[in-house]
N, C-alpha and C positions, 0 to 999 in steps of 0.2 A: 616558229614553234620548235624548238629544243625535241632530242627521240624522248627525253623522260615524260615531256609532256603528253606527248603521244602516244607515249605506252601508258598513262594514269589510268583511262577507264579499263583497261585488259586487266591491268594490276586489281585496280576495286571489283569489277567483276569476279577476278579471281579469287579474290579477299572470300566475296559475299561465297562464292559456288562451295568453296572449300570448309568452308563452316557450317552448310547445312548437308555436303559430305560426312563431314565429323558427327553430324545429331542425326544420320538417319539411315546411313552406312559404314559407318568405322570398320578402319582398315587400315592395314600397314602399307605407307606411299610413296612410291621413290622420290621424294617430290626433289632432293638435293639434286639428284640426276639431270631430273627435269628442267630444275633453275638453271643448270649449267649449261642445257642443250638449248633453251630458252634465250642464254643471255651469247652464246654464240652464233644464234639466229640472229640476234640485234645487232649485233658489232657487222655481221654481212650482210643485214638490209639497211643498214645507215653508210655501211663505206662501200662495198663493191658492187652492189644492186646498183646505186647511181650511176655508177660510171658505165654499164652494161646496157642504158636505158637512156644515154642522149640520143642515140640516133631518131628522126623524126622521119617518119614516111608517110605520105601519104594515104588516107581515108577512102573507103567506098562511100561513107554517111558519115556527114560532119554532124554531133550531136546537137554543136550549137546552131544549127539550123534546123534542128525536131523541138514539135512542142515536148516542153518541160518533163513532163512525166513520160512520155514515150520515150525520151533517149533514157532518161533513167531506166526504167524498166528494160528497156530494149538493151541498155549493160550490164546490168546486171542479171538478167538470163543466159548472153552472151557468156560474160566471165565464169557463169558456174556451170554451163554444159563445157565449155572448156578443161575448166578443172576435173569438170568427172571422165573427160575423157583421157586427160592426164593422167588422176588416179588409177585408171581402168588400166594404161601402160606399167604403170608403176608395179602393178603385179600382174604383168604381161612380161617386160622386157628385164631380161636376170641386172644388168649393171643397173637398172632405174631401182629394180629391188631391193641392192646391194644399199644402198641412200635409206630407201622409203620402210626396211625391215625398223630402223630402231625406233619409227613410230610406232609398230606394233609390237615392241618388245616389253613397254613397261605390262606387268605382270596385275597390276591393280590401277588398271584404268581411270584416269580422272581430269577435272578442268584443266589441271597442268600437262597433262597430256598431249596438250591441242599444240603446243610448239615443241613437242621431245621429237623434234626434225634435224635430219642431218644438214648442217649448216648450208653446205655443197646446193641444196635440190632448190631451193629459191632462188639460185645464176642458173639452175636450167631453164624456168620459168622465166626468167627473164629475160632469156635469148630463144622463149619457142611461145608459149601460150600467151604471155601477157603480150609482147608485141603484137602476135597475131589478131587480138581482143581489140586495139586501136588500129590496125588495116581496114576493120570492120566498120569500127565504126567511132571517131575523133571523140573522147569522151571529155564532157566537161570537167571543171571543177567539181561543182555542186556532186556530177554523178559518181565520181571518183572517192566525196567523201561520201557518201551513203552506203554504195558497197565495201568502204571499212568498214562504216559504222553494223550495218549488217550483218558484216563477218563477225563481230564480236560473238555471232548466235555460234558460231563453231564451241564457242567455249563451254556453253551449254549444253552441247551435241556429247564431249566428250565425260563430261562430270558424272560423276559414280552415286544420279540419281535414279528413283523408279521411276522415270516419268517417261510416258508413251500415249501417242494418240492412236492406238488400236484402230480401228478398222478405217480413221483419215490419216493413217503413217505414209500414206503418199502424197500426203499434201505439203510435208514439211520435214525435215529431219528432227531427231528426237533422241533424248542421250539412247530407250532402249533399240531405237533405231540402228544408230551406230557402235553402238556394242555388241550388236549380231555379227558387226563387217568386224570386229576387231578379237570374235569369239574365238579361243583354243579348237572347239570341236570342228571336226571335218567337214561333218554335216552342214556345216554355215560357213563354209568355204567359196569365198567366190559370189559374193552378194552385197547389197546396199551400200554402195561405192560414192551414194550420193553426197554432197556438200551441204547443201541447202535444198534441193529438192528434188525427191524421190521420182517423181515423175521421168526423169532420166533413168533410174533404172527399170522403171515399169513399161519404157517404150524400148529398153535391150534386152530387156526377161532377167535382171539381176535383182529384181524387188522380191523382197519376202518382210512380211508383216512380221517383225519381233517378238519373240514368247523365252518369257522367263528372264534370268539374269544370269547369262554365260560367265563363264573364266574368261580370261586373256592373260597375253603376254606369248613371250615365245621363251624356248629354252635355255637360250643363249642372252645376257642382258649385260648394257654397260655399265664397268666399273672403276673407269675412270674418267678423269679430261681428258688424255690422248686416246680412248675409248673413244668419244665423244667426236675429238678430233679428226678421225683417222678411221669412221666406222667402218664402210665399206671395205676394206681392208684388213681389221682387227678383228669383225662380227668372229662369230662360230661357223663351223658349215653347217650346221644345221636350219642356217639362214640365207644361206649364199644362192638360193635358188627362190622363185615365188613359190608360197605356200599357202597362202590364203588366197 
């Protein structure tokens, strides 16, 4: 399978998110920004991601020796208390910041939001959490393609709709879920860090039930490729530190 083929359902997804953005929240979108911070993610999870990820080590729990659904499950809770503990460094430690600010800098949050990543921070995951994720536990095929397919729900997570499961928001992430973790105000600083599920922040005391529909962005926003390129480095200082 070819990367275009691979990016098809993000792409229709994105298609479909961005269209009922337009009919039920209209709004001006950095989306060009976006595409570009997007398609420099791709060019580094297709060439240098591989080459940082032949090493093979050894497993505590070979998946292909669990029933079916339990290594599934069991990797896929794995990889996302991972990630929240990742994202939790990310505005803990200032150079992880430095990377993980121009996620939060687009100013009108949306589907295309979900990859406005500095190119750099998926080779750090690929030399800390995602190895760590198969020491644990040797994941299949099968289970490898379902927490893609899974991950598509990020897309969702970030789109500029009203949708919120109120008093079950710790059951699942929700875009008003994660537009609390991505709000300007101070006050919702430092909360709902989760990926896919809140439960991780309600057992570190970072969970707060979503109200209303915050601003975002930060003050500082990129305005170029080498913007883009070079963020950590080029940002403002007004970003140079964690802030949320």
């Amino acid at each position: 399978m070819d990367w275009l083929s691979a990016m098809l359902p993000a792409f229709v997804l994105v298609a479909l998110l961005s269209a009922g953005e337009l009919l039920l929240r209209p709004a001006r979108s950095d989306w060009w920004r976006n595409l570009q911070a997007w398609t420099l993610q791709a060019f580094a999870g297709f060439t240098l991601v591989p080459l940082l990820m032949k090493l093979q080590l050894p497993s505590l729990f070979d998946g292909a020796a669990m029933p079916l659904w339990i290594a599934v499950i069991a990797y896929l809770v794995l990889r996302d208390f991972l990630e929240f503990l990742y994202h939790r460094a990310q505005h803990t430690v200032p150079w992880l910041w430095s990377m993980h600010s121009l996620h939060h800098s687009d100013p009108n949050m949306s589907a295309l939001t979900t990859n406005r990543h500095f190119w750099g921070d998926q080779l750090i995951k690929a030399l800390t959490i995602w190895p760590l994720a198969a020491l644990v536990i040797a994941p299949t095929p099968l289970a490898i393609g379902l927490f893609n397919l899974v991950s598509l729900w990020n897309f969702v997570v970030h789109a500029r709709l009203p949708i919120s499961f109120g008093p079950l928001s710790w059951l699942l992430n929700s875009p008003a879920y994660h537009r609390r973790h991505h709000s300007r105000l101070p006050e919702h600083y430092n909360s709902n860090f989760a990926a896919l599920f809140p439960v991780f922040d309600l057992l570190c005391g970072t969970y707060n039930r979503p109200v209303g529909f915050p601003p975002t962005g930060l003050d500082h926003q990129p305005e170029s490729m080498l913007d883009l390129l070079a963020w950590p480095v080029r940002q403002g200082e007004d970003v140079a530190v964690p802030v949320t």
